[in-house]
C-alpha positions as CSV (number, residue, x, y, z in Angstrom):
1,X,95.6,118.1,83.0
2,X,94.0,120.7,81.2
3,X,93.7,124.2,82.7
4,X,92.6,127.8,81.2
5,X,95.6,129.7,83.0
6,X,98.8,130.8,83.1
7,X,101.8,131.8,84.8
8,X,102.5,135.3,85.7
9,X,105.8,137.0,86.7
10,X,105.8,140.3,87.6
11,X,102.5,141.5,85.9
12,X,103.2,139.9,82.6
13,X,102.9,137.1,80.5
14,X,105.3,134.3,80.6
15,X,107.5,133.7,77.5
16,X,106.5,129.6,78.1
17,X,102.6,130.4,76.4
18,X,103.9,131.2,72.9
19,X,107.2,131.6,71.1
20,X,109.9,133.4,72.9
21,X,111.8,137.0,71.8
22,X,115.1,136.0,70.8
23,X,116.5,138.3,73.6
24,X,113.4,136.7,76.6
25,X,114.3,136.1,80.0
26,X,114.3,132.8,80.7
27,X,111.8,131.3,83.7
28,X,112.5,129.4,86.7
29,X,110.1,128.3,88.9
30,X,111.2,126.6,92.6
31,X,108.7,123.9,93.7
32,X,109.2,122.5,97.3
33,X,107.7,119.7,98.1
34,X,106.6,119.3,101.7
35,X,106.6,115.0,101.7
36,X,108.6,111.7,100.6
37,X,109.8,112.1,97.2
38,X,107.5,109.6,95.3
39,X,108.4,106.4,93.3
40,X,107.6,107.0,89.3
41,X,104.7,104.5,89.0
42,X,102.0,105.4,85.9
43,X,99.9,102.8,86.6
44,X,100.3,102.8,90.6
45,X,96.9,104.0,93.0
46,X,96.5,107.7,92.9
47,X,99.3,109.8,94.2
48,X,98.7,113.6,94.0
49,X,102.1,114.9,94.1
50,X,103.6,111.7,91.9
51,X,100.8,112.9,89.1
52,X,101.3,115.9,89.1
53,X,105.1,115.4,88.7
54,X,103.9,112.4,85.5
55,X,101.5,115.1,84.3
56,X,104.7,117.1,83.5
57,X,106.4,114.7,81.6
58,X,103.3,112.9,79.7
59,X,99.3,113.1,78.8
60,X,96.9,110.6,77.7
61,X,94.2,111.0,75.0
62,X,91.7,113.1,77.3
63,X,91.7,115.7,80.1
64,X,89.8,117.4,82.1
65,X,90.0,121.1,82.2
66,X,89.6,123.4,85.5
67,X,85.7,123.8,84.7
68,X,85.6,119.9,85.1
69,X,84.6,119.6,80.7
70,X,86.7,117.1,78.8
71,X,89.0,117.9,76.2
72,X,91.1,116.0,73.5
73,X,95.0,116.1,74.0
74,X,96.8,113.3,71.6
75,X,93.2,113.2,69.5
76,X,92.7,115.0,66.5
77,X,89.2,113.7,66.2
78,X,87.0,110.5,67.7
79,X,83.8,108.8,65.8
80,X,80.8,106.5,68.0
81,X,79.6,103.8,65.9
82,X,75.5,103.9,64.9
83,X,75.1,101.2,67.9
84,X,77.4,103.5,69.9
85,X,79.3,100.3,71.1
86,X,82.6,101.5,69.0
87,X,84.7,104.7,69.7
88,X,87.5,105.4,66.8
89,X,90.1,107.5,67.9
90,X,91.9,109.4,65.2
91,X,95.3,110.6,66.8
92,X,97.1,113.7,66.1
93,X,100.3,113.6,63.6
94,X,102.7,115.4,65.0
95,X,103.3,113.2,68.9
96,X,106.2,112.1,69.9
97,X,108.8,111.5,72.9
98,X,111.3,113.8,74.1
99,X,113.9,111.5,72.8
100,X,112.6,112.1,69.2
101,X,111.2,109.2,68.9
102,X,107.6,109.3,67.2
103,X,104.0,108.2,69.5
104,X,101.1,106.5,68.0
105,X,98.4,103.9,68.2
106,X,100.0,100.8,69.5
107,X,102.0,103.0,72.5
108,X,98.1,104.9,73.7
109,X,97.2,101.0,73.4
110,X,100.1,99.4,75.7
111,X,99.3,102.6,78.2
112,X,95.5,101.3,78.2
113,X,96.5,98.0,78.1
114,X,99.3,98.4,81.5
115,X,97.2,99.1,84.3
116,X,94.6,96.5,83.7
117,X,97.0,93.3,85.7
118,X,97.8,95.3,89.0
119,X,97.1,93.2,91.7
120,X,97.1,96.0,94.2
121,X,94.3,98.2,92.7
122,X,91.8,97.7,90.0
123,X,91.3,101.7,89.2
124,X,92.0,101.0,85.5
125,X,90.3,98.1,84.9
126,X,87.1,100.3,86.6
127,X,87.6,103.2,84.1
128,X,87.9,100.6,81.1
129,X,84.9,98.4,82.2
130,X,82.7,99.2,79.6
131,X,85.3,97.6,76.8
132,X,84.8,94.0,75.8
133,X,86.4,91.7,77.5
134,X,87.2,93.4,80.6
135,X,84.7,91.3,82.1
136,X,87.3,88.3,82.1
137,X,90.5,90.3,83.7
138,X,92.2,88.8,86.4
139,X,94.5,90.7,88.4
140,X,98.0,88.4,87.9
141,X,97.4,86.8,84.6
142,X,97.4,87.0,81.7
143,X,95.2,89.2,80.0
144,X,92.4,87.9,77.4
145,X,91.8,89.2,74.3
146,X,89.9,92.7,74.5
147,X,88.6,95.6,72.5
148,X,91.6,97.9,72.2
149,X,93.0,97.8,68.4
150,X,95.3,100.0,67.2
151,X,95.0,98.8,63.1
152,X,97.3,101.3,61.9
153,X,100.0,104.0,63.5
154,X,97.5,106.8,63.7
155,X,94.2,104.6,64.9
156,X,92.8,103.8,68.2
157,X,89.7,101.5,68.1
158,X,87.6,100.6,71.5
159,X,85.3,98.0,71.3
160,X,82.5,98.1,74.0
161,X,80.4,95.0,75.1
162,X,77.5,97.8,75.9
163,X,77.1,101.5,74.7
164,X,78.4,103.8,77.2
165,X,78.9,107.5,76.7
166,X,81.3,107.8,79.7
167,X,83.9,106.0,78.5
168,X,85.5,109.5,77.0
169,X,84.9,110.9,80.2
170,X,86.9,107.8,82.2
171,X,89.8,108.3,79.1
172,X,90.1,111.6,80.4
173,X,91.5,110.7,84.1
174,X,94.4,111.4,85.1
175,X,97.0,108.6,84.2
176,X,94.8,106.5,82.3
177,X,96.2,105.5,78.5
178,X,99.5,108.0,79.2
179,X,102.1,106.6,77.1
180,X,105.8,106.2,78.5
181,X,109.1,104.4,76.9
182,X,109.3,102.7,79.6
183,X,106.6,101.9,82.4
184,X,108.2,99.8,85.2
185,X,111.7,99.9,87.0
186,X,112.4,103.5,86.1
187,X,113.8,106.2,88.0
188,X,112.5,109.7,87.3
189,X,115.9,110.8,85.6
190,X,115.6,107.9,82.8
191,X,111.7,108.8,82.2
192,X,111.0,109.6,78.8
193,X,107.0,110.2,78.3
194,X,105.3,113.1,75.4
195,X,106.3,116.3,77.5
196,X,106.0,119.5,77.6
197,X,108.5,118.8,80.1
198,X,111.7,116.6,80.4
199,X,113.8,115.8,83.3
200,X,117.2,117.2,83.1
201,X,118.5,116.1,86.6
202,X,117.7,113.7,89.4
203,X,119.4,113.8,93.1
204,X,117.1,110.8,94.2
205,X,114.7,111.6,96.9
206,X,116.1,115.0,96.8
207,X,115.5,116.9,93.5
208,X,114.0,116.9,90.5
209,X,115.1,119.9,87.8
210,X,112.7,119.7,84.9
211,X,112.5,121.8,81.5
212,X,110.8,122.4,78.8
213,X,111.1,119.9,76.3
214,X,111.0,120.2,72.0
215,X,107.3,118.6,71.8
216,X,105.1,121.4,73.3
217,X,102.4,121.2,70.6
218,X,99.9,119.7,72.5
219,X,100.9,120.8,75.5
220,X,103.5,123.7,76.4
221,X,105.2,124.6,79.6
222,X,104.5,127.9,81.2
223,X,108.1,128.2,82.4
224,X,111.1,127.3,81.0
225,X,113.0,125.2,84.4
226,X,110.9,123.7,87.3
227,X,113.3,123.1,90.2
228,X,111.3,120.7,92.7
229,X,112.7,119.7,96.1
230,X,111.4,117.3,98.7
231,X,111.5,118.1,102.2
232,X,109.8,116.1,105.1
233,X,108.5,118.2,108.4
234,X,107.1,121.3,108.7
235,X,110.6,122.9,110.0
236,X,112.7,122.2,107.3
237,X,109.9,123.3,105.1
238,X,109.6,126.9,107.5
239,X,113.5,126.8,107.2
240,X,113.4,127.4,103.1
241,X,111.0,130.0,103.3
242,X,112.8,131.9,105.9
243,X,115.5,131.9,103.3
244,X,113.3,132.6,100.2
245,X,113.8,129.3,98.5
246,X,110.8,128.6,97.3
247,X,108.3,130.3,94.9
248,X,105.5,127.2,95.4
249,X,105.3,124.6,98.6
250,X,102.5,122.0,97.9
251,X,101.7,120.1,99.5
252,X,101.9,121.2,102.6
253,X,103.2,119.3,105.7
254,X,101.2,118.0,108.3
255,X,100.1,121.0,110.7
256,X,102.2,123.2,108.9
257,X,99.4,125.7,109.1
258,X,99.1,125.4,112.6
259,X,101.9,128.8,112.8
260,X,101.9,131.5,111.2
261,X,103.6,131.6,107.7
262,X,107.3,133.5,107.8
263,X,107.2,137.3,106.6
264,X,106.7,137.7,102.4
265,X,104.3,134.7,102.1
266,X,100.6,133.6,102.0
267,X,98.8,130.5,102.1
268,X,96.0,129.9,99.0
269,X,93.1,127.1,99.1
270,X,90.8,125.6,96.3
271,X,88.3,123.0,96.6
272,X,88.9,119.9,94.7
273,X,87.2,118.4,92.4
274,X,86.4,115.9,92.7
275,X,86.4,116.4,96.1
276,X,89.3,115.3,98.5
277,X,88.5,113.6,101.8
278,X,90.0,112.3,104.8
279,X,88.3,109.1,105.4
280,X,89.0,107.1,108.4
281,X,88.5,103.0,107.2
282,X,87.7,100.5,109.6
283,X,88.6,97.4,107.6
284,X,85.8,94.8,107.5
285,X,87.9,92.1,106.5
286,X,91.3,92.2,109.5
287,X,89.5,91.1,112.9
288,X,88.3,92.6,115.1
289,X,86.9,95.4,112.7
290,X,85.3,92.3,110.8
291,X,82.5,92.5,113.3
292,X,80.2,95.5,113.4
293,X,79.8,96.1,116.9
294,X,83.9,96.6,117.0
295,X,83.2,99.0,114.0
296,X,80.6,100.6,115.8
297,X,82.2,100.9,119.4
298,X,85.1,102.8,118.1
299,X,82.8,105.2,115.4
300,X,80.8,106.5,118.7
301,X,84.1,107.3,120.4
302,X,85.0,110.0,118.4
303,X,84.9,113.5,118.5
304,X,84.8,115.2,115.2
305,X,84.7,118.3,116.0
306,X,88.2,117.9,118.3
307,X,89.6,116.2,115.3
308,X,88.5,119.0,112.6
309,X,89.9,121.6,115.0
310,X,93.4,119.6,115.0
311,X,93.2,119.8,111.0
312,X,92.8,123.7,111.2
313,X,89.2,122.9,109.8
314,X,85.7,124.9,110.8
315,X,84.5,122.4,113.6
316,X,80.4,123.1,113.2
317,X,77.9,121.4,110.2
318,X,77.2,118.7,109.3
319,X,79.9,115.9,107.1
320,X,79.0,116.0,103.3
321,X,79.4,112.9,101.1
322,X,78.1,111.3,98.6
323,X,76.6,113.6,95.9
324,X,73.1,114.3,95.7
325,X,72.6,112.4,99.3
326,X,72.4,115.1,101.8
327,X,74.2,115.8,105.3
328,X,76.0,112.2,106.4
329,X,75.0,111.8,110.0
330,X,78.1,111.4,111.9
331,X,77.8,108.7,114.6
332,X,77.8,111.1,118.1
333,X,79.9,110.6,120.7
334,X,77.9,108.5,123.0
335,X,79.5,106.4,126.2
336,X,76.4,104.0,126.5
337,X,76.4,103.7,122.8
338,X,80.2,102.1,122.8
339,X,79.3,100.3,126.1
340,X,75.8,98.7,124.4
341,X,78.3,97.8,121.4
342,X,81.1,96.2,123.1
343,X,78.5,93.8,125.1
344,X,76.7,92.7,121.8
345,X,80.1,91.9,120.4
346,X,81.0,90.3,123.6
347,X,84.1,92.3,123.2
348,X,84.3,92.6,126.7
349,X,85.6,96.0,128.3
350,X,87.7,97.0,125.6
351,X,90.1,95.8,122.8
352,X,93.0,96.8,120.9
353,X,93.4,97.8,117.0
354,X,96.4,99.2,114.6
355,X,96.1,102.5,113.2
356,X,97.6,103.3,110.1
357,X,98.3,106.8,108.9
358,X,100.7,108.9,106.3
359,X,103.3,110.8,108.2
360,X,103.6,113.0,105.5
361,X,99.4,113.5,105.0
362,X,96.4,115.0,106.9
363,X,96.0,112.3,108.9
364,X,99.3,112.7,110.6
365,X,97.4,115.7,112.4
366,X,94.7,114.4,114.3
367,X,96.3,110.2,114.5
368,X,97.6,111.2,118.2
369,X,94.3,113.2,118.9
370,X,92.1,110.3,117.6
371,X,94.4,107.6,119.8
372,X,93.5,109.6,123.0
373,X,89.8,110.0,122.1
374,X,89.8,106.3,122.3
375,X,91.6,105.8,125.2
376,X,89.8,107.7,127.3
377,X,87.0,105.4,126.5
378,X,88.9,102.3,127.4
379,X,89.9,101.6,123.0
380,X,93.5,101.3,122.6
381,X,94.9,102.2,118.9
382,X,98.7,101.5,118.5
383,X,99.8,103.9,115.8
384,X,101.5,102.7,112.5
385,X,102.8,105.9,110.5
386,X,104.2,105.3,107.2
387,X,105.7,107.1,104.2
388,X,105.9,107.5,100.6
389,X,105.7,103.8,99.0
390,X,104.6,101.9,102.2
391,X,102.0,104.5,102.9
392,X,100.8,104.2,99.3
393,X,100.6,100.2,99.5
394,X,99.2,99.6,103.1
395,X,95.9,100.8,102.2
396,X,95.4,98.5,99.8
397,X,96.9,95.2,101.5
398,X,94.8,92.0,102.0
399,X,96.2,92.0,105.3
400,X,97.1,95.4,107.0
401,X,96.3,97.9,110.2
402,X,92.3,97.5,111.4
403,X,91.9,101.2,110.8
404,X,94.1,103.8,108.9
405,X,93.1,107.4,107.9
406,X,93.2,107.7,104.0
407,X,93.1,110.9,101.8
408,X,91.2,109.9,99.1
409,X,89.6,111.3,95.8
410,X,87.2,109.5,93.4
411,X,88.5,108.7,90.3
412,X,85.9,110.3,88.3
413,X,83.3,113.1,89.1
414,X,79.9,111.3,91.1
415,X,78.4,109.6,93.9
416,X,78.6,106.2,91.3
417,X,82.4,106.9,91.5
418,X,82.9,107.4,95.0
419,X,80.8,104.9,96.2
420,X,83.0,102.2,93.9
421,X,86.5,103.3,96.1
422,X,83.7,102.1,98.9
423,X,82.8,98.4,97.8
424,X,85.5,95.9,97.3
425,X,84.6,93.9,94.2
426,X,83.6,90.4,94.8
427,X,86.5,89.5,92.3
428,X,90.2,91.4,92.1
429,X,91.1,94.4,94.3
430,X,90.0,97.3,95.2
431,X,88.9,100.3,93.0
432,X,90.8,103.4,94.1
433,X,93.4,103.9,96.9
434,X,92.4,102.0,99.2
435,X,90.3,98.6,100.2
436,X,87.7,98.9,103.3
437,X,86.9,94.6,102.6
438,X,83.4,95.7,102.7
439,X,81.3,93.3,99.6
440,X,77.9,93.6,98.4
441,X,76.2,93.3,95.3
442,X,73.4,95.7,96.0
443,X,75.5,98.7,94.4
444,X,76.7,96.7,90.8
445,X,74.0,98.6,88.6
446,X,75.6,101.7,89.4
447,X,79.2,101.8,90.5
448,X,80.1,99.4,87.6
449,X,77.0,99.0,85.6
450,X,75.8,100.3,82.3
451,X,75.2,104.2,81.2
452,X,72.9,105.1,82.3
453,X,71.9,103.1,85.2
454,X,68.5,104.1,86.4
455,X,67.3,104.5,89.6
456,X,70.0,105.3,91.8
457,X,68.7,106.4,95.2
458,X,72.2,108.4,96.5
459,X,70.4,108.8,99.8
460,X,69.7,105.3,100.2
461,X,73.7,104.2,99.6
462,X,74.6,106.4,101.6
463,X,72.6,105.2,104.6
464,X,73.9,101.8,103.8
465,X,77.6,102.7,104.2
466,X,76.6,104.8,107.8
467,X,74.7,101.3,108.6
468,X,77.6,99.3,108.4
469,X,79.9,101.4,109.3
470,X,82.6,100.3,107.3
471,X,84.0,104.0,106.4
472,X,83.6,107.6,108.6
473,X,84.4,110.8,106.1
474,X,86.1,112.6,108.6
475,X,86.8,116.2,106.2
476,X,86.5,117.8,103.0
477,X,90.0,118.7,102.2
478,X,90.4,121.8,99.9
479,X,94.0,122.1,98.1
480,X,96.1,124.1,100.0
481,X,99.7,125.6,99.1
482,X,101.8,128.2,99.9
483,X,103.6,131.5,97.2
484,X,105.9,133.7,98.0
485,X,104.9,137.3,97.4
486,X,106.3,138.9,94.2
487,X,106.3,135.3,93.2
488,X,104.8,133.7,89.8
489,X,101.3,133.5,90.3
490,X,100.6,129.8,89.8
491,X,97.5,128.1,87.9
492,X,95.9,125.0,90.1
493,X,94.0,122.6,88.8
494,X,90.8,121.5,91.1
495,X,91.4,117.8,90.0
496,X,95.2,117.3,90.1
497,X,97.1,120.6,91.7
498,X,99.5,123.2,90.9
499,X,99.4,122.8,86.7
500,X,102.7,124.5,85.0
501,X,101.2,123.1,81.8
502,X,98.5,123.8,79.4
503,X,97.2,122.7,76.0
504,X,98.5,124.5,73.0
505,X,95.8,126.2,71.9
506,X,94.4,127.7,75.2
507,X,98.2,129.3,75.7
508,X,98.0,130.6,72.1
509,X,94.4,132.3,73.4
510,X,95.3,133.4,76.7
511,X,98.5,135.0,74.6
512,X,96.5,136.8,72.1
513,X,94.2,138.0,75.0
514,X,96.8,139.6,76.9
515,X,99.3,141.0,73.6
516,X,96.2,142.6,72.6
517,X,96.0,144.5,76.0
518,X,99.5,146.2,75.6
């Protein structure tokens, strides 16, 4: 994560942006958590809270900083071939773990290398399409041979089957190509990754204290201990700050928002980007939601504006989605419409369907308001909410609930992007968080094609998704956490979250800057 801020304390520059005074005081920052402590998994589906704890602890090659531009991290410098079909990373010198232990070439090349086998999600294997030989991975097996070299310790080489300029900007996501000792089985106290951070303690599914760690030159910590708590529920979350015990609460807990905040607090928001949205998915590939009329019966049952007021959210305009395609038109609430449905589906009077949801997420707000939409119109939804590792996998099972509300968040800036999370590959899982079973080959140019891919009509995909009905964006979800007044004032990142790290050379600016103010 790479972001053009700092912590603040008091008015003044942390100690964490440069080198200390031998006499500084030394920073502590108290993160509470308001969900399931996560599982450390690099290479899992997208997490927010779980990266922004790994973006702590490691970084990858790229990142994106808060004006959405990519920036080298572990690369001094990177040459395209003539043909543009070869990238050759040179690496900086002086990485290494926090055990001591010195980074290179072949451990960026195992990280690329880690996520391509998943057989729950295919997000890496997506970002790393255009290298050759991706073409032939099967989630499960064995990898084939493919273009990732590392020929000597300092040396990355990618070898692309077609010139594409994006690959830098697909290094540059979170998690992808972020080197760790270790990768699988680990608990977060054992996790040794590149810092700027270590982990000093573990009380597991509790706590987390985290401090700065002897390898900030790439990236440095803005304060010196990082205390982070989990807590599950919006009362034991309005309990802490009652007693002051937290300087940061993100994310937030479901309708947490829905009271007022205790004295000495106040609640800040920034859009995402890309942007965040609850989706609701009505899987085309777990009857009855294979057929559309079941799809389409449910979709005119719903009142959005009921369920934006139950997420706190303005209730009037019009759903955005795709980039570049206009106002989505949300199917409207319409009793003959669900009636005219049901009898094409010869899905009699009504029918019955799971719906899954995080109890810790968004969706936990509006899952009882969306069950009673339904069942005043004769649909009956039996509610399935999960938490922290089952809520992470069941969107992504071959076989789970008919519908589930999903936050989700492209992997990379575009309507190409987002519309990839949308189609499930006709080979392998799904790309992104989640699987809607929906196939088609009418979108291949673009969500996994060459750059650039001409031609691509964002309108016109996004009519086809509303025509099938496969997936409703319910909201936009902006971040949202929670300071205390008097606090540290803490930098966010619009891509990943609250960011208690930056790169080494924007701290030494920022530093400059504000010495030179005194």
């Amino acid at each position: 994560m790479c972001v053009m801020g700092v912590l603040v304390l008091g008015g003044g520059a942390l100690g964490g942006c440069a080198r200390r005074a031998p006499h500084a005081v030394a920073i502590k920052v108290r993160w509470l958590a308001g969900r399931t402590a996560p599982v450390f998994d690099p290479d899992g589906p997208a997490d927010p809270l779980r990266r922004a704890l790994e973006s702590l602890l490691s970084y990858g090659l790229y990142a994106r900083d808060s004006a959405g531009a990519t920036h080298p991290l572990a690369v001094a410098h990177a040459t395209w071939s003539d043909d543009g079909r070869t990238l050759t990373l040179r690496l900086r010198a002086d990485l290494r773990f926090t055990d001591g232990t010195p980074a290179g070439s072949a451990d960026f090349r195992q990280a690329l290398l880690a996520g391509l086998g998943r057989e729950d999600h295919a997000t890496a294997a997506w970002l790393l399409a255009p290298v050759t030989g991706l073409d032939r991975v099967r989630a499960g097996r064995p990898l084939p041979a493919l273009g990732i070299e590392a020929p000597d310790p300092r040396t990355l080489v990618l070898r692309l089957a077609h010139a594409d300029s994006s690959l830098i900007e697909r290094l540059a996501c979170p998690g992808i190509g972020v080197p760790w000792k270790a990768r699988a089985g680990v608990a977060w106290g054992a996790v040794v990754g590149l810092g700027p951070y270590r982990v000093l303690r573990e009380e597991p599914g509790h706590a987390l204290t985290f401090v700065r760690a002897d390898t900030g030159t790439v990236r440095r910590p803005g304060v010196d201990t990082l205390d982070v708590r989990f807590a599950v529920g919006a009362p034991r979350v309005r309990y802490a700050l009652r007693h002051q015990a937290a300087d940061l609460v993100w994310p937030l807990p479901p309708t947490f928002l829905a009271e007022a905040l205790p004295p000495g607090h106040r609640v800040c928001a920034m859009a995402a980007r890309p942007a965040r949205r609850l989706l609701l998915v009505f899987r085309s590939d777990v009857p009855p939601t294979t057929r559309l009329p079941a799809r389409a019966a449910l979709a005119h049952a719903l009142n959005r504006g009921e369920l934006l007021e139950a997420l706190g959210l303005p209730a009037g305009g019009a759903a955005s989605w795709l980039e570049g395609a206009g106002p989505f038109e949300f199917p409207r609430l319409d009793v003959n419409e669900i009636r005219g449905w049901l009898a094409r589906g010869r899905l009699g009077a009504s029918f019955h369907v799971v719906l899954a949801f995080d109890a810790d997420g968004a969706g936990a707000g509006i899952a009882r308001v969306l069950q009673g939409q339904w069942a005043g119109l004769g649909l009956y939804a039996e509610l399935r909410p999960l938490r922290g590792a089952d809520a992470l996998a069941e969107p992504l099972r071959a076989s789970a609930a008919q519908v589930q509300l999903v936050e989700a968040q492209a992997p990379i800036p575009g309507a190409p992007a987002e519309l990839a999370t949308l189609v499930l590959p006709l080979r392998g899982p799904a790309v992104g968080s989640f699987r809607t079973g929906w196939r088609t080959r009418e979108f291949d140019a673009w969500a996994s094609g060459p750059d650039p891919a001409p031609g691509f009509d964002a309108p016109a995909a996004q009519g086809r998704v509303a025509e099938e009905v496969v997936v409703l964006p319910l909201a936009t979800l902006p971040w949202c956490w929670v300071v205390r007044d008097g606090g540290p004032v803490v930098s966010f990142d619009p891509g990943t979250g609250p960011a208690f790290a930056i790169p080494a050379s924007a701290a030494a600016a920022r530093v400059t800057s504000v010495s030179g103010s005194r």
